[in-house]
N, C-alpha and C positions, 0 to 999 in steps of 0.2 A: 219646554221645547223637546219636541223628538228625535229619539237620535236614530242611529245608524242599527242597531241591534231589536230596537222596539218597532222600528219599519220594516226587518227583515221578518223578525218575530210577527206580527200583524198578518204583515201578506201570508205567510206561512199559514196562520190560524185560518185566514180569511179561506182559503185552498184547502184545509182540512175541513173547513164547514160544509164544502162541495157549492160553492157557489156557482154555479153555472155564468156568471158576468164580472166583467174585468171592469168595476166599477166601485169609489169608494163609498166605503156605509156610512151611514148619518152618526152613527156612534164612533166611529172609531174617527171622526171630522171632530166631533164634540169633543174628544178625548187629549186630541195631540196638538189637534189646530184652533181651536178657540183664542186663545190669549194669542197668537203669534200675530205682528205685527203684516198687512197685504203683502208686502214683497216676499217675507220668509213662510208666509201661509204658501204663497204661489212656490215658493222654490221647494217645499216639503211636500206641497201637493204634486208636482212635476216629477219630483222624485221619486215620492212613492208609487206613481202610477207607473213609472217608467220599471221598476222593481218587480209590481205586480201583472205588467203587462207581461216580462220578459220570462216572468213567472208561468204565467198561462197559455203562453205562446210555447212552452217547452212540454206542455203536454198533451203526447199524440191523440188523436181523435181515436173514438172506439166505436166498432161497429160489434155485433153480438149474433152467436148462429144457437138457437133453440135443439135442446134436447129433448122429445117426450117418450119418455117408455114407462112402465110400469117397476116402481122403488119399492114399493108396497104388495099383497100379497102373494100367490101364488106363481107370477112370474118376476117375481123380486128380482130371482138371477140376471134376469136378459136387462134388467137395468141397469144395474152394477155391473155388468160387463161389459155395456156400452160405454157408459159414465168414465169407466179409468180410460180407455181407449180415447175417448174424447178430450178430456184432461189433457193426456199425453199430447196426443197432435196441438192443442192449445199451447202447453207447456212451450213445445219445440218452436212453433213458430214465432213464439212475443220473442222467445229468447234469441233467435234472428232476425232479431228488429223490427219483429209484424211484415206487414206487405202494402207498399203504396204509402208509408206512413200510417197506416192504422195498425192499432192493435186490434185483439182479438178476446172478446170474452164470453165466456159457453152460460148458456141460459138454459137449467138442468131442470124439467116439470115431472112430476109425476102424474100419470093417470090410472093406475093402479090397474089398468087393463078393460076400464071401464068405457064405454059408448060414450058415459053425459061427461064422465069428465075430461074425457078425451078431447070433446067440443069445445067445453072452457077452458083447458089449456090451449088450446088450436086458437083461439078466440083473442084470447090475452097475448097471443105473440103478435096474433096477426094489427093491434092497436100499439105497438110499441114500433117505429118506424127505423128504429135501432137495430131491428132483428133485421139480418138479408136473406138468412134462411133455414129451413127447418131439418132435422133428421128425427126420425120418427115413423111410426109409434111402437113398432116392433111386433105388431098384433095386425092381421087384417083387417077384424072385424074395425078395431079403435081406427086404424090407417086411413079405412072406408069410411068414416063418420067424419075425420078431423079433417080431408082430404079438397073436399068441396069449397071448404072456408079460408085454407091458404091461397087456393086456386081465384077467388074473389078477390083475396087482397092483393092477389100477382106476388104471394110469396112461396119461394121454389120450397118444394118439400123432396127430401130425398128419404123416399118406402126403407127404411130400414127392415129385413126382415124378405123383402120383399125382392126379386130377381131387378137389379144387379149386386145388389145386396143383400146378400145370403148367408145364412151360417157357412162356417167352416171350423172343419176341426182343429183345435188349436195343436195337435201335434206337428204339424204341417206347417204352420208359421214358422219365419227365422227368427233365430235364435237373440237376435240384436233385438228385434223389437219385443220379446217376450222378455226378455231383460231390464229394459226401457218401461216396460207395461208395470213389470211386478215394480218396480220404483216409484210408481204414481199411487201405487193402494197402501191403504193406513195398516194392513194388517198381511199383507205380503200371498196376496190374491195371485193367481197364475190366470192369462189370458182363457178366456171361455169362448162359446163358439161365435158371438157375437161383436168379440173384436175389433176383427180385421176387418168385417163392414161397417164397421161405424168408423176406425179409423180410415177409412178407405173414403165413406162420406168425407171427413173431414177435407182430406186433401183436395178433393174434387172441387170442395167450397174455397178451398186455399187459391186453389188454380182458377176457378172462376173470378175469385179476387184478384188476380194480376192481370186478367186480361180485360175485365171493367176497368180497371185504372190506367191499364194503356190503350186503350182503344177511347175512350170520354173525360179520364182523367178524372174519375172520380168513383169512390165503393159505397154503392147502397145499393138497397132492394133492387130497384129495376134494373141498375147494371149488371150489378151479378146473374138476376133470373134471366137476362139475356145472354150472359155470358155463355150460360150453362147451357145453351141450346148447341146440340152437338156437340159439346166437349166430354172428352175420354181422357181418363185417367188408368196407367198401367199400373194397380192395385197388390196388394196379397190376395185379392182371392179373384184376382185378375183382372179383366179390362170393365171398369165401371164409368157410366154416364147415369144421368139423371134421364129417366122414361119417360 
């Protein structure tokens, strides 16, 4: 007979597996409920479902915004100095509770500054329906290549690199969030010029998210890349919208 620790235990495993459905498995029926006479199968069953429902009803839905810059070689920098920058605004927002109920998690690709693989990462976001949107590529030439394919799938790409996001020199940043910055890198990086528009992207994306969920009630792609039409955000490297 199963108890009360082997049920909690279960659901638990069951939610580390990453099962995507609040449904019991054929094994773990085999395991606990086999011998149990109909009424205490149904009262074990009832149980457990009500455990593992209450279980996956507590965990907020996640929608994911794409990074592509070059990680790899000669403009390795302008990666990693996006990357913590992106991080950080990730960091800040889950830790206030996400927006709308969702959280938030950064999908970081490398194109190495390349034309073709700029397209297969541009490619690969644009088939994951999770993504609502891109910041990227940090290069024209790659910007110009991956630029078309977001545009198809109606997914918002924000030109990193590109006007309203622009370098800036990190002297010039405050001091809070250069602070904030060096806290997110493993080896204690000082903000570079690519930043504060990538953190800048971020927020843009943040605020596009509260205003798809109050205006439809809901955050995905289409909301947000509607959202984003006309919206401004008062940035560090000053007023940015999506072009």
């Amino acid at each position: 007979m199963v108890n009360g620790k082997s049920l909690l235990a279960t659901c638990y495993l069951l939610l580390a597996k990453g099962l995507g459905r609040c449904e019991l498995d054929h094994s773990v029926r085999q395991r606990y409920f086999a011998p149990a006479s109909p009424l205490r199968f149904t009262f074990h069953v009832s149980l457990f479902t009500l455990l593992l429902l209450t279980a996956c009803a507590s965990v907020p839905p996640v929608v994911k915004i794409g990074l592509v810059a070059p990680f790899e070689g000669a403009q390795r920098e302008l990666g990693y100095d996006a990357i913590y920058a992106a991080r950080l605004a990730v960091r800040e927002v889950n830790q206030a509770g996400g927006i709308g109920g969702y959280r938030v998690a950064l999908v970081a690709l490398d194109d190495r500054g390349d034309g073709l693989l700029a397209a297969e990462t541009a490619a690969s976001l644009t088939v994951d329906p999770a993504v609502i949107a891109v910041i990227g590529h940090g290069l024209g030439e790659t910007t110009a290549v991956a630029q078309p394919l977001y545009a198809d799938a109606n997914l918002a790409l924000l030109p990193l690199g590109s006007a309203p996001f622009i370098t800036q020199d990190p002297v010039l940043l405050p001091a809070d969030f250069a602070t904030a910055y060096n806290a997110v890198t493993p080896f204690d990086e000082t903000a570079g010029p690519y930043a504060a528009a990538t953190y800048d992207a971020m927020q843009l994306i943040f605020q596009a998210m509260a205003e798809a969920e109050t205006a439809v009630g809901q955050i995905d792609r289409d909301s947000v890349t509607n959202a984003l039409a006309g919206l401004q955000y008062d940035g560090l490297v000053g007023t940015v919208y999506r072009p």
